[in-house]
N, C-alpha and C positions, 0 to 999 in steps of 0.2 A: 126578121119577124116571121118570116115563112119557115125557118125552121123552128121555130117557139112551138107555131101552129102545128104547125106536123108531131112534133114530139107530144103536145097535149094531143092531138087528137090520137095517137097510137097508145096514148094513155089511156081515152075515154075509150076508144073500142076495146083495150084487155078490161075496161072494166064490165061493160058491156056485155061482151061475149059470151057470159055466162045464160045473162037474162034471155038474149036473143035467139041460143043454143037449142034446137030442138031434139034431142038424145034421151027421149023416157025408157026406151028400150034397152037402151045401156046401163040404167042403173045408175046414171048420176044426177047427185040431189043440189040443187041450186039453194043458194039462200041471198037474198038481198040485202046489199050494204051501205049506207050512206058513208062517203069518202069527200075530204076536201084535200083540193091539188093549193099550196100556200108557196107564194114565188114571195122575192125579194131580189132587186137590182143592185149587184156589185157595183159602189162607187168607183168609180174611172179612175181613182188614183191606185186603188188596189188591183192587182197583176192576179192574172188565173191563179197562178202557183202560192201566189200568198193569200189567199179565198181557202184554198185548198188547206194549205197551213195552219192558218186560221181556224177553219173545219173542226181539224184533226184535232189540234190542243184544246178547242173548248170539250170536246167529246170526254177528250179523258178524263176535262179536270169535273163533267158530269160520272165522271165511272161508264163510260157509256161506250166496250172497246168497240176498237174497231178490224171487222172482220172480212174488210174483202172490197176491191175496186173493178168497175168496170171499166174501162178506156174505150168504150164507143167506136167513138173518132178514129182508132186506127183499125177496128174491124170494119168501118166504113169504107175508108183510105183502102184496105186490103182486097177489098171487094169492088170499088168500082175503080181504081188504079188513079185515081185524082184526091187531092189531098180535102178533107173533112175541117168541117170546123169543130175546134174542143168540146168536147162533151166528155163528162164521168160522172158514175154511179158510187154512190161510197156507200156504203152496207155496214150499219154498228148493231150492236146487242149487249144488253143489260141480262144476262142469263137469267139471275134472279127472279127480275119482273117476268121476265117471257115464261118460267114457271107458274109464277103464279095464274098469268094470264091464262095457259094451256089449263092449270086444273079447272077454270073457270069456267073453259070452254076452247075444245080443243080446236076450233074452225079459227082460234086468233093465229094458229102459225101460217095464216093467208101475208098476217101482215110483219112476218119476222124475213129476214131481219128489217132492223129500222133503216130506211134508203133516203139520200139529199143527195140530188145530183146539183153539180155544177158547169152550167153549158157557155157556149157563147151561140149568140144570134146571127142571122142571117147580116144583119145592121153591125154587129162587131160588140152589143150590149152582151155584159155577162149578167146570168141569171142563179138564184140560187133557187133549186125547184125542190117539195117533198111533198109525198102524199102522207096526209095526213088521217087516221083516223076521227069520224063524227064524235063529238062531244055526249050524244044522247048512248053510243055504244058502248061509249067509257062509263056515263054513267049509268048502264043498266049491272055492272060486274059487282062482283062480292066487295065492298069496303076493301079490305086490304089489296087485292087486285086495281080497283080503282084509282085507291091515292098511288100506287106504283105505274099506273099503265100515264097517271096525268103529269106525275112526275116527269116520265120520258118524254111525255108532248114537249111539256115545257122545257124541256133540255134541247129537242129538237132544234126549235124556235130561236131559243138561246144560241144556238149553234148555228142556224140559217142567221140570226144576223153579225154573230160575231165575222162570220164568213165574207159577208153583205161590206163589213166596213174594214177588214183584215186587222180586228181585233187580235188580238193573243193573248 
């Protein structure tokens, strides 16, 4: 559970940083965001690798590819020379949506690409974690923008629990 805590909290300060950043002389413009962090507990009979699996096949069969992994856990391992507990970042994209999104307002490639990681706990629980864009910033966007960026929540979601039960 110490490491949950720690990764949300490395979470809450990137998000943080912005606000807290005192830089007017530099030229950079802050804008405030409401964001929700949306976990779900892999059942114990499903194995990291097949959460993972899991993952991967609901994304696609949302159209939703997938573009890119982070492994953590071995840049952890790497760095302090003792072994890390699993952790990965998985990074999808809807290019489409994310067009539309950008004409709408180009400050959404904060939130591309679309990221669910899948960790294990200090306790040995695996978790499936994504930040989530607020509901009120989806619906402030153009109609077509909109139904495509809710779309992608709900794939997300989709995808967090097919993971969650090692659906396929």
């Amino acid at each position: 559970m110490n490491l949950l805590r720690l990764i949300f909290a490395v979470l809450l300060a990137l998000a943080l940083q912005p606000a807290l950043a005192d830089t007017p002389d530099q030229g950079i413009a802050y804008t405030d965001v409401k964001l929700q962090i949306a976990r779900i507990q892999i059942q114990d009979s499903v194995s990291f690798d097949d959460a993972v699996e899991s993952l991967k096949l609901r994304a696609n069969q949302h159209n939703l590819k997938f573009v890119g992994v982070s492994q953590i856990y071995k840049e952890i391992a790497a760095l302090t020379g003792k072994p890390a507990k699993r952790m990965e970042i998985f990074s999808f994209c809807d290019g489409l949506t994310a067009n539309k999104m950008l004409q709408a307002d180009p400050q959404m490639i904060a939130f591309m690409p679309c990221r669910i990681a899948i960790l294990e706990d200090a306790q040995g629980k695996r978790w499936v974690i994504s930040m989530m864009m607020d509901l009120k910033l989806i619906a402030a966007m153009p109609e077509d923008s909109r139904k495509s960026a809710e779309g992608v929540m709900a794939s997300m979601k989709d995808m967090m629990v097919a993971a969650s039960k090692g659906d396929l």
